[in-house]
Legacy VTK file of the C-alpha trace (Angstrom):
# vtk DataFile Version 3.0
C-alpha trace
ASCII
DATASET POLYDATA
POINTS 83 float
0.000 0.000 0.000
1.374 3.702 -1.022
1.717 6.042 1.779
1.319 9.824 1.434
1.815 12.631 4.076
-0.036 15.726 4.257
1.339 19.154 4.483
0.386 19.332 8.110
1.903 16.050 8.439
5.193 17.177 6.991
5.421 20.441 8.959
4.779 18.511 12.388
7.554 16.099 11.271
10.170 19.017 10.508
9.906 20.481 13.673
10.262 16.752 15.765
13.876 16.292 17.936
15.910 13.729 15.666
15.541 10.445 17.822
11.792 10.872 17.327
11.951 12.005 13.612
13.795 8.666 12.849
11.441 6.631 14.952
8.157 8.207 13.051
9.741 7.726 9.414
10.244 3.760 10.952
6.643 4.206 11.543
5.439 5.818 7.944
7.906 2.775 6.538
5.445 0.368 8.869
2.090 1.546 7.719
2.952 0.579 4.111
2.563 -2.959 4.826
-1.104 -2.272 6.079
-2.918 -4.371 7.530
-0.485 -5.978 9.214
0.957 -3.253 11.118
0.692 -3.995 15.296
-0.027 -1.166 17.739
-3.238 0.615 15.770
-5.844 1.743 17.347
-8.864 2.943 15.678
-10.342 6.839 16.425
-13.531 7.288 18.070
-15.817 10.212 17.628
-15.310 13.120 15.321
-12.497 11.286 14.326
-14.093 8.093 13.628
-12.617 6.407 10.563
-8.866 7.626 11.905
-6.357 5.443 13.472
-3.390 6.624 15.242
0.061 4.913 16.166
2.323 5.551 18.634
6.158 5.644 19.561
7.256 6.481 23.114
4.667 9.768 24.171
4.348 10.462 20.326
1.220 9.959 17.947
1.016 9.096 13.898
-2.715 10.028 13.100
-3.626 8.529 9.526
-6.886 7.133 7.443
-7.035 4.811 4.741
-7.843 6.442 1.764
-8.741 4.696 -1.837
-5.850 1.847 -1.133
-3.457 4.798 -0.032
-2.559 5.693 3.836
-2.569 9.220 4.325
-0.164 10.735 7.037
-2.419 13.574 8.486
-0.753 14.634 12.119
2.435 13.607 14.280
2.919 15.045 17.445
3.176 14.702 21.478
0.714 12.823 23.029
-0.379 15.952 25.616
-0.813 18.346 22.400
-2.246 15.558 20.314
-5.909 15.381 20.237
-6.154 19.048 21.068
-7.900 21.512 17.870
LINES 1 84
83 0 1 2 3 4 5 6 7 8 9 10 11 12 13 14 15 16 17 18 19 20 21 22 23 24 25 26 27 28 29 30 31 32 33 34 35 36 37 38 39 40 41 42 43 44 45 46 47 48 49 50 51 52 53 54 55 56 57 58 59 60 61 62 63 64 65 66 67 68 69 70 71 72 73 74 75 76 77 78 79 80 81 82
């Protein structure tokens, strides 16, 4: 399966300290091989239809999207959820 990041995605990546950055593109690598990919967990409420990932305190939101998972948000776990 492709995997594609969104600009949001990119920016929150950029600005990540370099142990996490290389532990997130691990994860991006990961989600290719979807649906075998442990430590999902599917969104609930008005995010319904997302799943998110994590690494350490760290979050990879993402949806399935016509065969393609799309990369929408990274970021801290305490900032995460927050719009």
């Amino acid at each position: 399966m492709t995997t594609r990041l969104t600009a949001q995605a990119l920016e929150d990546i950029a600005d990540l300290p370099a142990s996490i950055y290389a532990r997130v593109l691990h994860i991006v690598e990961r989600l290719a091989k979807w649906p075998a990919v442990s430590g999902v967990k599917p969104l609930s409420g008005p995010l319904a239809g997302h799943y998110r990932i994590r690494t350490g305190d760290y979050r990879v939101q993402f949806r399935i999207e016509a065969g393609t998972i799309v990369v929408e948000k990274v970021g801290h776990r305490d900032r995460f959820y927050e719009e």
